[in-house]
N, C-alpha and C positions, 0 to 999 in steps of 0.2 A: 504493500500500500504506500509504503514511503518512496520505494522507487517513484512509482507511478506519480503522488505528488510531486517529485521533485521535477521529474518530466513536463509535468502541466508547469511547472513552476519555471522552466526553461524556455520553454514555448510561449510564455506570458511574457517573460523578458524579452525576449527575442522581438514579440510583436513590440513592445513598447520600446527598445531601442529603433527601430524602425519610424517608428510615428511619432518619438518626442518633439522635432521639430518637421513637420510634415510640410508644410509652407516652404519652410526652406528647401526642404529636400526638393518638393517638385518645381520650385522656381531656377537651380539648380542644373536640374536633368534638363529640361526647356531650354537653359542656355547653352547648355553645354550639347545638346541633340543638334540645336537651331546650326551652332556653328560646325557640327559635325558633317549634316545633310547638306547645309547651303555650302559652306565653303572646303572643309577641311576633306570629303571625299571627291570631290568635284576636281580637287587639283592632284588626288592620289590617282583620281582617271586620267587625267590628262598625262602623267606622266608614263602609268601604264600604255600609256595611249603611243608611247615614240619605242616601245616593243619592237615592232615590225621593221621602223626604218635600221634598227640598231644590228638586227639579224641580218640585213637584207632581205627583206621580203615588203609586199606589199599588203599585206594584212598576216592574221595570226590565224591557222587551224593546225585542223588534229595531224595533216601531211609534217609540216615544219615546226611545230608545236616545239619537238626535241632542240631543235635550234639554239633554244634560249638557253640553253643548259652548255651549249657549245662555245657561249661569246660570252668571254670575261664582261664587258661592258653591259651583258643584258644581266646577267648575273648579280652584277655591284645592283644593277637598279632596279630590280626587282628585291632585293635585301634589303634596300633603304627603303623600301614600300612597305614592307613587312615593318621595319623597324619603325617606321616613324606612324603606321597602325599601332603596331604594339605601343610604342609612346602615346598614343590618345587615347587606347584603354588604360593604361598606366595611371593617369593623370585621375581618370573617374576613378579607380580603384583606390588612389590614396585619398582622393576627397569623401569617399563612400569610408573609408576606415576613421578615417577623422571624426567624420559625422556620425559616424555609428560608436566610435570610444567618446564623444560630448552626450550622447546618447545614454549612456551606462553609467555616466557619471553624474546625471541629470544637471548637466549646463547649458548655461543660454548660448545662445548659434543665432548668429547672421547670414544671412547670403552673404554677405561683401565678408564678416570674418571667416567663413566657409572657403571660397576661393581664395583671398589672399593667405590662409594657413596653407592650401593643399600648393600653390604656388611657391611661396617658400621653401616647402618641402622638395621639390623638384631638382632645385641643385644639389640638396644635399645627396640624392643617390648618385652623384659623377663624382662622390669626393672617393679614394683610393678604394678605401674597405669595406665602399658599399658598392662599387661600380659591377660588380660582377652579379647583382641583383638585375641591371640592367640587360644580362641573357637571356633574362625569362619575357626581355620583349619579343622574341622570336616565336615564343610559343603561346603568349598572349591571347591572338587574336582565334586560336582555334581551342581554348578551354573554356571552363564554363561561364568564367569573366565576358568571354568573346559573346557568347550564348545569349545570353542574360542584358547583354548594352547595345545599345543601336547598330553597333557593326554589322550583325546578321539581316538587319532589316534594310539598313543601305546598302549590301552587298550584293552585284548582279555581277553571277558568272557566267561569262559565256558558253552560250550552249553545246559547241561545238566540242568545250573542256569537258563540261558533264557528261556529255555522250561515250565522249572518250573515257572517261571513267567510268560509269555504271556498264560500259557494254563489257568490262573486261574484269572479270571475278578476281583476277591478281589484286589489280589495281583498289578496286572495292576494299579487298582485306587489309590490304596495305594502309588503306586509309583507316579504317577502323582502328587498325591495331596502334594507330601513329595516333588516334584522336584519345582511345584510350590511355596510353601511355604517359597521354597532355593533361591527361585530367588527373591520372596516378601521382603524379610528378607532383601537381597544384595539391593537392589533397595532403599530399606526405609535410608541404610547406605552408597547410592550414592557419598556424596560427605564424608564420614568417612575418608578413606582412603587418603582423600588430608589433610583435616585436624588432621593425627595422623604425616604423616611425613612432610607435610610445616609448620604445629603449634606447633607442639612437641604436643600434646596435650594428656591428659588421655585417655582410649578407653570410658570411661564415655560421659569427653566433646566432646570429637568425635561424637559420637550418638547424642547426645543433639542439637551440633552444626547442623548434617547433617538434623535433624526433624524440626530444625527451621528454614535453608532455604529453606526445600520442605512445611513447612507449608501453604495450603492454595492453595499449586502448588503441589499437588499430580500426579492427573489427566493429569492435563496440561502437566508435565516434563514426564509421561509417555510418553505421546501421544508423544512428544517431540523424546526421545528416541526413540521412532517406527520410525518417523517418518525417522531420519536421518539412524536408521538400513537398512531400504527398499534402500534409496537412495543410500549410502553404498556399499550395496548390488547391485542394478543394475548399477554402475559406476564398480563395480569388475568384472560383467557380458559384460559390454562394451567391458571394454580392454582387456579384456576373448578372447573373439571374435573377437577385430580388429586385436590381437596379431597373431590368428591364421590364420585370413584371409589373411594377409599379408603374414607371413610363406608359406602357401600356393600357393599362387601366387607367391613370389618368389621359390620355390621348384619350378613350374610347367614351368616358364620361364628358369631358370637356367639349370633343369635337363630332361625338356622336359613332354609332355602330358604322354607316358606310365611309362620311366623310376620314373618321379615326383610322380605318384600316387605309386607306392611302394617304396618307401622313406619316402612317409608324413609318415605311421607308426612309422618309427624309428623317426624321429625329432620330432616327434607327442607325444612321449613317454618322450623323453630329455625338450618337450616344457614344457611337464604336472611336468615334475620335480623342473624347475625352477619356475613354479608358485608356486608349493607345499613349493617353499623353502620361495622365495623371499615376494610372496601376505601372505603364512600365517603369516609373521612376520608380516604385516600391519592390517591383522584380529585379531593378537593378542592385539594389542594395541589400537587398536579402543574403547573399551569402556574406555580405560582409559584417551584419549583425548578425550570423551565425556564427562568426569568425569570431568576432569580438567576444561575445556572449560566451562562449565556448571556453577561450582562451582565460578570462577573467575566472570561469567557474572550475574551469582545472589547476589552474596556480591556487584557487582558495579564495581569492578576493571577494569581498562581502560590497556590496552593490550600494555606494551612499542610500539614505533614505527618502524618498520624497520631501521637498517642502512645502508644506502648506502653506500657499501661497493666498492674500487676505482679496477675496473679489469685491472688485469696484465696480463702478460703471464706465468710468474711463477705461479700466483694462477689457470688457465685456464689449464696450464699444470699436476699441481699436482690432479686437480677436473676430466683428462680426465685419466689422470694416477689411478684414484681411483676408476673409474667406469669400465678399462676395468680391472684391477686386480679383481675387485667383480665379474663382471659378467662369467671371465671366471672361478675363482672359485665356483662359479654358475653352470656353464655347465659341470667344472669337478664333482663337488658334485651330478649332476643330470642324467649325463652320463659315470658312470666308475661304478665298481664294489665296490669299494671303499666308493664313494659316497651314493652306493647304501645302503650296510653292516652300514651304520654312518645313515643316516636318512629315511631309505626304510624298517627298519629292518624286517623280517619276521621271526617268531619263531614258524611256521607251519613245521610239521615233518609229513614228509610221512612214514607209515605203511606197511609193505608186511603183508598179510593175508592169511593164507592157507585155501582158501574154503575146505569143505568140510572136514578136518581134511586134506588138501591136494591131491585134487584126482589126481592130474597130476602125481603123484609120486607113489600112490599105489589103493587099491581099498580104493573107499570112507568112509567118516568117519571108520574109523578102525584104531587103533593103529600103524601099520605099518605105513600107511601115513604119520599118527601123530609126527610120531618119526623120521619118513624122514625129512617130513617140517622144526623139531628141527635143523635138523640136517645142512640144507641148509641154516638158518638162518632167517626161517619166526621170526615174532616178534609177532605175536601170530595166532589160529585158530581158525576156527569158524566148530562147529560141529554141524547137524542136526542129534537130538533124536527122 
């Protein structure tokens, strides 16, 4: 029974390191997303983007794909892609540990002392004894850091890569066993990351320290981990669903049985935006108030106590004043085009094709067509020989 208390009692922490300053957090994730999608992958495309001319080729498939692997120069810049990825989840990871140890300690948090802390902190992982911390930016962007933070939702790989991979069972396994390995790796260094920025510590005794509070509690702290993920997980499924159910029923009341049902669409769409915004800031920082939480309850440390804090109406006023300013920039970020362009980005480009060398325009595949379709502004044709 005590187990099991302590468990709930884990799980309660965990939530409440999370949500002590919630405002903050998803004010936060919003800035930090906005410059993620608008600016900071936009220029990692573009760089990807001089791939081809670096191999010599004039685009990238599955035929010369190996290529890159062949030319020193495509090689360097495709590493510094990787690296300077793994440096923008880096960055969220030490602001998420920050936020999540002011969390457990129950202190006040700003947005502006949020970034300017986790900013500071930046240099200090290039000083000698911590530099070697900065290897795990290589593997960053594909463990469950990478998962959990915008990277997998800006990321579009070409399909020509996919193809090539899923048609080839090697290649499949290879990848599994390389993505497990990523997360083996991040797991074994669980609590690293509390102790590189609450200890100052070397990236050495970082390791050191995190293998000898999982010593013995391998197993256990996995299962651990699972266990709270599941849970997590179906609490984000609850309010998933009550969120919508209520929408719902109020639409249907308000706007009536026919007009309601075409409506849920549109606010159904504005709903799915502000979860997207609001819940992935909360999935981003989940492992890392699991992290903290974890690491605090295995060294022994006893969790300050709450302060009763004395309610006014100026503090009642400024707490309702801050939730309707978020929320409705919430609903503008999730329902304007604006919103949309900053964290919806789509960088899908549609194609006019001229079948047939263009047959609408002259007889089929034949040069005339061909030179019509040019001429109208196809973007390219497709000819059958």
């Amino acid at each position: 029974m005590k187990k099991g208390s302590n468990e709930c009692g884990t799980v309660r922490t965990i939530i409440s390191v999370m949500i002590s300053r919630a405002s903050v957090l998803i004010c936060f994730e919003l800035i930090y997303k906005a410059i993620g999608i608008s600016f900071f992958f936009p220029f990692l495309g573009n760089l990807t983007g001089r791939l081809p001319d670096l191999i010599g080729e004039a685009y990238l498939s599955q035929g010369n794909m190996v290529k890159i692997f062949q030319s020193p120069a495509a090689i360097l810049l495709l590493s510094g892609v990787v690296l300077l990825l793994g440096g923008y989840l880096y960055f969220e990871v030490i602001a998420l540990i920050l936020y999540s140890e002011k969390g457990w300690n129950r202190e006040e948090l700003t947005l502006w002392g949020l970034i300017r802390t986790a900013v500071r902190e930046v240099p200090g992982m290039f000083r000698p004894r911590r530099a070697a911390s900065l290897s795990l930016l290589l593997f960053m962007p594909f463990s469950f850091f990478g998962v959990t933070s915008v990277f997998f939702r800006a990321l579009r790989i070409p399909e020509f890569i996919m193809t090539a991979i899923t048609d080839n069972i090697l290649y499949v396994s290879l990848l599994l066993m390389a993505a497990v390995f990523v997360n083996c790796l991040f797991f074994l260094y669980i609590f690293g990351f509390p102790v590189l920025l609450i200890e100052k510590a070397s990236f050495y005794d970082s390791w050191k320290k995190s293998r000898s509070l999982l010593k013995g509690k391998v197993l256990l702290t996995a299962g651990r981990v699972l266990s709270y993920t599941l849970i997590f997980a179906s609490m984000l499924c609850i309010v998933w669903a009550a969120g919508l159910s209520i929408m719902a029923l109020l639409v249907r009341r308000i706007e009536g049985a026919a007009d309601g049902k075409m409506l849920f669409g549109r606010y159904y769409d504005t709903y799915s935006g502000i979860w997207n915004l609001a819940g992935g800031a909360f999935i981003s920082v989940f492992f890392c108030a699991v992290s903290i939480t974890l690491y605090h309850r295995f060294r022994g440390d006893r969790r300050p106590d709450a302060v009763k804090r004395t309610r006014t109406v100026k503090g009642a006023a400024i707490r309702t004043a801050v939730v309707l300013v978020l929320s409705g920039f919430l609903i503008f970020m999730a329902d304007t085009e604006l919103g949309r362009q900053l964290f919806f980005r789509n960088d899908s480009h549609i194609s006019v094709v001229a079948h047939r060398a263009g047959v609408v325009f002259g007889p089929e595949n034949t040069v005339a067509a061909l030179e019509k379709a040019v001429r109208d502004g196809a973007d390219m044709a497709e000819i059958d020989v």
